[in-house]
C-alpha positions in Angstrom: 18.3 57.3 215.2 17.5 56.1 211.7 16.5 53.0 210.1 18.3 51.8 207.2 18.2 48.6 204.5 21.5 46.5 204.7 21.7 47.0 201.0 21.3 50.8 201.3 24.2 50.4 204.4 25.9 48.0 201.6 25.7 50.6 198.7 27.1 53.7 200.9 30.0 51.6 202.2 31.4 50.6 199.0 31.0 54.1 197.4 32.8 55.6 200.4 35.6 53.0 200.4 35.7 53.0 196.5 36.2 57.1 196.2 39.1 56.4 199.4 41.1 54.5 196.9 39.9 50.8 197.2 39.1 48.6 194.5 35.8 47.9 194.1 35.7 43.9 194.8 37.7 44.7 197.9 35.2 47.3 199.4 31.8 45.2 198.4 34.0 42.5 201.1 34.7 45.2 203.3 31.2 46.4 203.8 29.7 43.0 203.5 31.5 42.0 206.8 30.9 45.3 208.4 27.0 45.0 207.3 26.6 41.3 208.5 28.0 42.7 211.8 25.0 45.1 212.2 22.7 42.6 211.1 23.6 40.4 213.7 23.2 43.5 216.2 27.2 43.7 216.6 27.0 47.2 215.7 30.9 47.9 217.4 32.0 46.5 214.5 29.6 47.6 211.6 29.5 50.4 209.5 31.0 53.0 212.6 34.1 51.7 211.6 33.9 53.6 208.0 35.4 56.8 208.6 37.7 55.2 210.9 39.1 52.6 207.8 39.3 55.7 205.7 41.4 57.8 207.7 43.7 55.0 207.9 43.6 54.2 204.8 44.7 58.0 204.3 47.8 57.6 206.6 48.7 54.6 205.1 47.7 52.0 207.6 45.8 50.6 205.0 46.6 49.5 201.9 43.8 48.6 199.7 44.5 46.2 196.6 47.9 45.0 198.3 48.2 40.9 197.6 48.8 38.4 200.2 51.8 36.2 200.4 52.2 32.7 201.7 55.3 32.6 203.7 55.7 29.3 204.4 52.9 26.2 203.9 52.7 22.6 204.9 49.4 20.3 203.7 47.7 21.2 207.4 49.3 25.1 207.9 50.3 28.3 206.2 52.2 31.7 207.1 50.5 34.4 205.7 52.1 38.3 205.1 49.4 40.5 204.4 51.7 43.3 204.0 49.0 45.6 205.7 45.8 44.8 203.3 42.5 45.2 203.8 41.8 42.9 207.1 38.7 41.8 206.1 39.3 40.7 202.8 42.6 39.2 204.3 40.9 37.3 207.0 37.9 35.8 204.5 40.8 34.4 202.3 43.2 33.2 205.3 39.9 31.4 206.4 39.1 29.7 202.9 42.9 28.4 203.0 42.0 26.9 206.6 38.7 25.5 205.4 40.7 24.1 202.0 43.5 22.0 204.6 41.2 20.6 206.3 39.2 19.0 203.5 42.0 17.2 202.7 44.0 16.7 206.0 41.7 17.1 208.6 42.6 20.3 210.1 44.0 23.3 208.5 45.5 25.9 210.8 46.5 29.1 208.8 48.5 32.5 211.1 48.4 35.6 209.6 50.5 38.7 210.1 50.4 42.2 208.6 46.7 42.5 208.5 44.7 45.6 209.3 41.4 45.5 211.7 39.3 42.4 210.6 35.8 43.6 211.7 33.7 41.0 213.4 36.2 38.1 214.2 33.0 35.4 214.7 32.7 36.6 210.6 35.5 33.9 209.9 34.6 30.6 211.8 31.2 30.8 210.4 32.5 30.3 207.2 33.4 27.0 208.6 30.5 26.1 209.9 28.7 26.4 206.6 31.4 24.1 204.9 29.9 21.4 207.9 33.3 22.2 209.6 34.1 23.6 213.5 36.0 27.0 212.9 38.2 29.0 215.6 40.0 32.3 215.1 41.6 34.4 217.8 43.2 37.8 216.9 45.4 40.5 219.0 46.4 43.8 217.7 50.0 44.2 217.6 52.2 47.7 217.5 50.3 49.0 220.0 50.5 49.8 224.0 46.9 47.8 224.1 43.7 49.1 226.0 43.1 46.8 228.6 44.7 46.5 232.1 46.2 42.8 233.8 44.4 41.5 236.1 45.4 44.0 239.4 46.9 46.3 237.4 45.7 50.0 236.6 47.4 50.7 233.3 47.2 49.5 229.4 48.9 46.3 228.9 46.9 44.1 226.7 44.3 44.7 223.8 40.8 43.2 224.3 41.6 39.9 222.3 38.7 38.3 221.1 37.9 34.3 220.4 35.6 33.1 218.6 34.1 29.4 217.5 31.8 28.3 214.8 29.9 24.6 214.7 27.1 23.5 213.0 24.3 23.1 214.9 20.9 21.4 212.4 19.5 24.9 213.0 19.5 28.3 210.6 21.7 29.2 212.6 25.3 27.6 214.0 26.1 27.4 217.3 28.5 30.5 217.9 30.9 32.1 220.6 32.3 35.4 219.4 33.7 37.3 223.1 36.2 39.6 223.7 38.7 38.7 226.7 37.8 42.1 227.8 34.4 42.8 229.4 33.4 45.0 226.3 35.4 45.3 222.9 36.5 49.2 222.3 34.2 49.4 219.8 31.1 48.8 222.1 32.5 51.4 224.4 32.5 53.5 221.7 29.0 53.3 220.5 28.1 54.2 224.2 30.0 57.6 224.1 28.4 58.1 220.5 24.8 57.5 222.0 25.7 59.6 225.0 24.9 57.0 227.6 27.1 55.7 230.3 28.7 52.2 231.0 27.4 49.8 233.1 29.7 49.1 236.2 32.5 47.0 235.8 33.6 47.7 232.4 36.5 50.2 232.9 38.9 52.1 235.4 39.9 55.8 235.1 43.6 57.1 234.6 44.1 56.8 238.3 42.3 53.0 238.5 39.1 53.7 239.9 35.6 52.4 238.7 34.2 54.8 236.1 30.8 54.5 234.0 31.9 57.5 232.3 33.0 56.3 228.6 35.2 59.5 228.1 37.5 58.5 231.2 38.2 55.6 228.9 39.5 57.9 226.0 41.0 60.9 228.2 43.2 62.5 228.5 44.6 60.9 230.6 43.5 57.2 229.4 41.9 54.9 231.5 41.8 51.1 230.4 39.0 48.2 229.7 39.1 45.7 232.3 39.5 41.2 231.9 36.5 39.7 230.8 35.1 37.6 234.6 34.1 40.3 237.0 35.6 39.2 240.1 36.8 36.0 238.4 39.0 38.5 236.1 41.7 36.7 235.6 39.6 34.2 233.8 39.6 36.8 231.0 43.0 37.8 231.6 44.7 34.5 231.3 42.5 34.1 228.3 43.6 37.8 226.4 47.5 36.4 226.7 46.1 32.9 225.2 45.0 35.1 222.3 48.8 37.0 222.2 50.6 34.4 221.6 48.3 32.4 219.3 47.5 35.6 217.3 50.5 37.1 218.2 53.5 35.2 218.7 52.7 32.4 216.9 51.9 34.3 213.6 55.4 36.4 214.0 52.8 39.4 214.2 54.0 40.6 217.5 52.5 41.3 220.7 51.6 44.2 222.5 53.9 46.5 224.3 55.7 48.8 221.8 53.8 50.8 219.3 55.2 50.8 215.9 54.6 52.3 212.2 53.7 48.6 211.6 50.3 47.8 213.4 47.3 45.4 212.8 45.6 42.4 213.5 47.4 39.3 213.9 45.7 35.8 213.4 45.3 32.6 214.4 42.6 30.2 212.3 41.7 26.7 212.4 39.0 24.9 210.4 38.4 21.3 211.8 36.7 18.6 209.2 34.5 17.0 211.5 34.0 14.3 209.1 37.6 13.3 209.3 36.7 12.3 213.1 32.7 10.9 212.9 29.9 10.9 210.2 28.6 14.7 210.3 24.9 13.6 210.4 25.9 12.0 213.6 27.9 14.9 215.1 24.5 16.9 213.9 22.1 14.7 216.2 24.5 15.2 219.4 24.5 18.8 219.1 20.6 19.1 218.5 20.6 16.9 221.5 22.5 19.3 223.2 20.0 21.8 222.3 17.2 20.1 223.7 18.7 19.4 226.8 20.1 22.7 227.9 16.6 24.6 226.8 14.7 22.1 228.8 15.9 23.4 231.8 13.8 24.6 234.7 13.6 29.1 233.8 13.9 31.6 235.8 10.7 33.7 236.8 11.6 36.4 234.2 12.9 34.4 231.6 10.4 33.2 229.1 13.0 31.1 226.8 16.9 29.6 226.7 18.6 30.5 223.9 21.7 28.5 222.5 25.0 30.7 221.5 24.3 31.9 218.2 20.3 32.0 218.1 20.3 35.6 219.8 22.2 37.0 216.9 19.8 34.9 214.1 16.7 36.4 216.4 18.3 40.2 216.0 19.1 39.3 212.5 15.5 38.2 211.0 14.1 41.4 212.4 16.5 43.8 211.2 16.3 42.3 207.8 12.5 43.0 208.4 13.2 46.5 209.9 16.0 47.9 208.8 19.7 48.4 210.6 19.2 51.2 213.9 22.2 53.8 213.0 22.8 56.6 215.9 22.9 60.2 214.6 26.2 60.5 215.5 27.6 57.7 213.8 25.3 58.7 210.4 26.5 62.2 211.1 30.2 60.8 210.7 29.6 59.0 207.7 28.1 62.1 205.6 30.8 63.7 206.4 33.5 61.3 205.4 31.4 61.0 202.4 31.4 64.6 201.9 35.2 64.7 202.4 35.5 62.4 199.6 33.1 64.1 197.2 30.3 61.0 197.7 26.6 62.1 197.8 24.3 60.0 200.0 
């Protein structure tokens, strides 16, 4: 394990990404997102995901530099083609679009298809909450079998959609919901194979549909699947993961899963909600700090020594790896060298 400055993490991204082929604006947004990510101590969907962006970006998943286009637009809604683009920078400008709406009309709600991976999806509605605005997204992957099996079933049916909400809270940090409708995202289970540990109970069935802890019986072969987000309430987070299909799906003329296809991605679903349009924000403000109040001031638990409000965990893990540096496993610093390497970069 090492300890690395987000600008160091920063700096190696973008050289990696910039010797793969993308333009250099594109991968400072690219690593920005996937840096903020391990900041916040999402590390599924930090810098890991280098080498994996740059093999795809070597099959021609991705393609770097490729323009968006605005299918179709009304004052409160827009259909965006991203004609397979860099998801991040796609999502932080699908986002904007929303944010722009719904200064002038209230709410903007903005699909997107054609869009590779978009990192961390609670990236996106926080923009929103900075612009003193509620932000949702939800997102499915589309051209794919999926990873995650219905409730009852044993085999991959869905992909572990996440959902994620934004809202301004008074604090540094806004009140935020960012959850898979899986019990873990891939990219977690993947960090627990990396650091060579096993999954707690609950997460995912083997090939045959038994428990495993084992985070290789997830990858095979054969392939086992993730399970709905709710425990033995599961088909909470099954009901919710085809909620996200065909808002992110359907709805954005992305797809769904259940066929894989040359053409695969993210596909998007954004809202941005001016909550000045409904009541004075400085109003809204003093409801949710009374929220706060009320909810910490709750009787704890004999081992709990404090609450804490969706979204303060991640400003807590961010303030002290700004102060410390970003953990990277070997593994996942071993991978990066070498997709460096592969592309003639030095770090």
């Amino acid at each position: 394990m090492r300890y690395l400055p987000a600008t160091q993490l920063q700096e190696i991204g973008a050289q990696i990404l910039d010797a793969a082929g993308s333009p250099p604006t594109e991968s400072v947004t690219v690593t920005d997102v996937l840096v903020r990510a391990n900041l916040l101590g999402h590390d599924s969907h930090g810098v890991m995901r280098i080498p994996q962006y740059v093999n795809e970006i070597r099959n021609g998943e991705i393609r770097p530099g490729t323009p968006i286009e605005i299918e179709r637009e009304t004052p409160a809604s827009a259909v965006i083609q991203a004609h397979q683009g860099w998801g991040p920078v796609i999502a932080r400008q699908a986002m904007q679009l929303a944010i722009d709406k719904a200064r002038r009309v209230a709410i903007g709600s903005v699909v997107v298809r054609g869009s590779q991976h978009v990192g961390r999806v609670g990236e996106y509605p926080t923009m929103a909450a900075e612009a003193q605005m509620i932000g949702m997204a939800v997102v499915n992957s589309y051209g794919r079998t999926g990873s995650v099996a219905p409730w009852g079933g044993t085999e991959r049916r869905l992909s572990p959609n996440p959902i994620a909400f934004a809202i301004p809270s008074g604090e540094p940090w806004p009140v935020m919901v960012d959850i898979t409708t899986s019990v873990f995202p891939e990219g977690k289970v993947r960090v627990t194979r990396y650091a060579g540990k096993q999954l707690p109970p609950g997460v995912i069935i083997d090939s045959a549909g038994n428990p495993t802890t084992d985070p290789a019986a997830f990858y095979g072969p054969p392939e086992g699947a993730l399970l709905p987000l709710g425990g033995i309430v599961g088909h909470k987070g099954y009901a919710l993961g085809i909620v996200a299909e065909l808002l992110a799906g359907a709805l954005s003329g992305a797809g769904c899963t259940g066929k894989e296809t040359e053409d695969k991605g993210n596909g998007i679903f954004f809202q941005a909600i001016n909550i000045a349009a409904l009541l004075p924000y400085e109003e809204f403000i003093q409801t949710v700090q009374e929220q706060i109040a009320w909810v910490k001031s709750s009787r704890k638990k004999p081992d709990v020594s404090e609450i804490l409000f969706p979204g303060e965990p991640e400003y807590r893990v961010a303030q002290q790896r700004s102060a410390q540096g970003i953990p990277v496993e070997d593994s996942i610093w071993q991978e990066l060298v070498e997709t460096a390497a592969s592309l003639g970069v030095p770090i």
